[in-house]
C-alpha positions in Angstrom: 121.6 137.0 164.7 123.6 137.3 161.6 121.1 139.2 159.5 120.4 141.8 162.5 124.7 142.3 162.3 124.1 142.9 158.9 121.1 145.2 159.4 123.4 147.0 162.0 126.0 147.7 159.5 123.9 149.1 156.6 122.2 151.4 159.2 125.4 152.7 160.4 126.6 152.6 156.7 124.2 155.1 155.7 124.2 157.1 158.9 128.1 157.2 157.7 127.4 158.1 154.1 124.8 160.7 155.1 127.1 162.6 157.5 130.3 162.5 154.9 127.5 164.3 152.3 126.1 166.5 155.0 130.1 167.6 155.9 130.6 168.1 152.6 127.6 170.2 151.2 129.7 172.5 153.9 132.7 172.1 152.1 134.4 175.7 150.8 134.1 175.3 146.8 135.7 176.9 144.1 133.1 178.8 143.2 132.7 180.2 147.2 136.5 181.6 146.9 136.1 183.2 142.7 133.1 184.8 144.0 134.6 186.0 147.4 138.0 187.0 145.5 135.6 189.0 143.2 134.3 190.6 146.3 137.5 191.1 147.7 139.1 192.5 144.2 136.4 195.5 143.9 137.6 196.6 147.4 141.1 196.8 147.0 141.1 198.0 143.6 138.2 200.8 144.2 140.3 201.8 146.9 143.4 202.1 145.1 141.4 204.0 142.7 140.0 206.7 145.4 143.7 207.9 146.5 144.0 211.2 144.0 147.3 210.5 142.1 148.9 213.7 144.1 149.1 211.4 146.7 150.4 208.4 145.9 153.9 209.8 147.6 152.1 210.2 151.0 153.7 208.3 153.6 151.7 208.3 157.5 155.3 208.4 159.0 158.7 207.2 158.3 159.8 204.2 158.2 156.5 203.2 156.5 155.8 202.8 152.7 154.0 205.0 150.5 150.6 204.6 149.1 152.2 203.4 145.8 154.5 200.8 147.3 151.4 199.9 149.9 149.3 198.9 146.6 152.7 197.7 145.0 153.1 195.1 148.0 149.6 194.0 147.5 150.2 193.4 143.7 153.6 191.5 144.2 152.2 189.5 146.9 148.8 188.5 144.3 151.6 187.5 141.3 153.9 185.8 143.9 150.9 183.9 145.9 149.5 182.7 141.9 151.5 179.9 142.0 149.5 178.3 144.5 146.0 178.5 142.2 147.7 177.3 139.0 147.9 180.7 137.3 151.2 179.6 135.6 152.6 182.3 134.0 151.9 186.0 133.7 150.9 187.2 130.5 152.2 191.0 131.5 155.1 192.4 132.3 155.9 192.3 136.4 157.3 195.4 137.9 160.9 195.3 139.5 160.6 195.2 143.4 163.5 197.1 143.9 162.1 199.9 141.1 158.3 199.6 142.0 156.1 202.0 139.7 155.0 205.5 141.6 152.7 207.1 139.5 149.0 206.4 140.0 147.9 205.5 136.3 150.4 202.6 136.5 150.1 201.1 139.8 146.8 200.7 139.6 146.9 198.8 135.9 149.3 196.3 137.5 147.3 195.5 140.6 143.9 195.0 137.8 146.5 192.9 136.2 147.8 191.0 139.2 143.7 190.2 140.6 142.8 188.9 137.3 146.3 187.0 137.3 145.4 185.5 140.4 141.5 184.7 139.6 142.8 183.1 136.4 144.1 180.5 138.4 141.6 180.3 140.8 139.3 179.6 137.4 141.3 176.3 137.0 140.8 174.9 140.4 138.2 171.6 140.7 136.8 170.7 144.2 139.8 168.0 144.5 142.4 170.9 144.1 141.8 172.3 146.9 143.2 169.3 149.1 146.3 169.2 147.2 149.6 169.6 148.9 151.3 172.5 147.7 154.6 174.1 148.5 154.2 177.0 150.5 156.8 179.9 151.8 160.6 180.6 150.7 161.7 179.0 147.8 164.7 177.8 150.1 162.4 176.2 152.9 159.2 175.8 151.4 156.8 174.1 153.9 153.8 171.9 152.8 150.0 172.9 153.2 146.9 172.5 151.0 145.8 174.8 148.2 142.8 175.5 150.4 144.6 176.1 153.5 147.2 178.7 151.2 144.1 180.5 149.7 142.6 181.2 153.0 146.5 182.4 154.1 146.5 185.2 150.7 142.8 186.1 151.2 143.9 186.9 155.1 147.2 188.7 153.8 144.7 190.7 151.5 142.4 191.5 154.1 145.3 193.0 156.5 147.0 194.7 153.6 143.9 196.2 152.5 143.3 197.8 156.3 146.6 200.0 156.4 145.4 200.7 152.7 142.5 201.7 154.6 144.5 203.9 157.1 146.4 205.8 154.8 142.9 207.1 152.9 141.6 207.8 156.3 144.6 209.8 156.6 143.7 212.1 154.1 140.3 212.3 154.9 139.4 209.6 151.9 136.3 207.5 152.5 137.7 203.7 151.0 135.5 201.4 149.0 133.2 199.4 150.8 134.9 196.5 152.7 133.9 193.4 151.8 135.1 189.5 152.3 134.4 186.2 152.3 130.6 185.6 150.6 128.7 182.3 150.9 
């Protein structure tokens, strides 16, 4: 009787082992999120591009921002969410919020700057990064989450940022760049 126990628990040992390697050949790697922030980078960027400089002042309706402090947001929120994908510091000058640059030419360097920022610490990450805790939200009350569960939180900030982008272009009859996401 003993050696069918033991039989028993090897099968259902390996059954185990199989369906932890199965889970985790699903797992999201580093490698999925540098290639979809890649994806994800051309899109914004290109679309920043496509606004002529003329109307970077364009507002759809007060209170909202204009086009230059729409991509401004988008940059500050890529050098503030770095911090979460080891970027450490950046190597380039950061723009003062309360003074955010207007003029095409230079908002557009700064968000190039503030992807590749962001990617450089994505670049870092190992597959075991991603479970780490990391502190998450106002410096005052920071909550704690994974470094996964925070990537997927910026890459959804992205996405919603990059649809009023989307609407302001529209606006002025501007086709954006080619949406684009997550890639697997």
């Amino acid at each position: 009787m003993k050696h069918k126990s033991n039989k028993l628990k090897l099968v259902f040992g390996v059954a185990l082992l199989l369906l932890i390697a199965r889970v985790n050949a699903q797992a999201i790697t580093p490698k999925d999120i540098i290639d979809s922030w890649d994806v994800m980078t051309t899109m914004v960027v290109e679309s920043a591009k496509q606004m002529p400089a003329q109307h970077y002042q364009f507002t759809p309706g007060d209170p909202i921002r204009n086009f230059a402090n729409q991509i401004n947001h988008t940059t500050a929120s890529n050098i503030g969410f770095a911090a979460s994908v080891k970027a450490g510091q950046p190597d380039f000058a950061i723009p003062d919020r309360r003074n955010p640059p207007q003029d095409k030419e230079t908002v557009v360097d700064i968000l190039e700057k503030s992807f590749k920022y962001f990617r450089s610490g994505l670049e870092k990450l190992s597959q075991s990064d991603l479970d780490e805790i990391v502190a998450w939200g106002h410096p005052s009350n920071p909550k704690k989450i994974t470094r996964l569960k925070a990537i997927l939180i910026v890459t959804s900030h992205l996405q919603r940022e990059h649809g009023k982008t989307m609407m302001y272009l529209r606006a002025k009859g501007i086709k954006p760049a080619q949406a684009g996401s997550w890639v697997f």
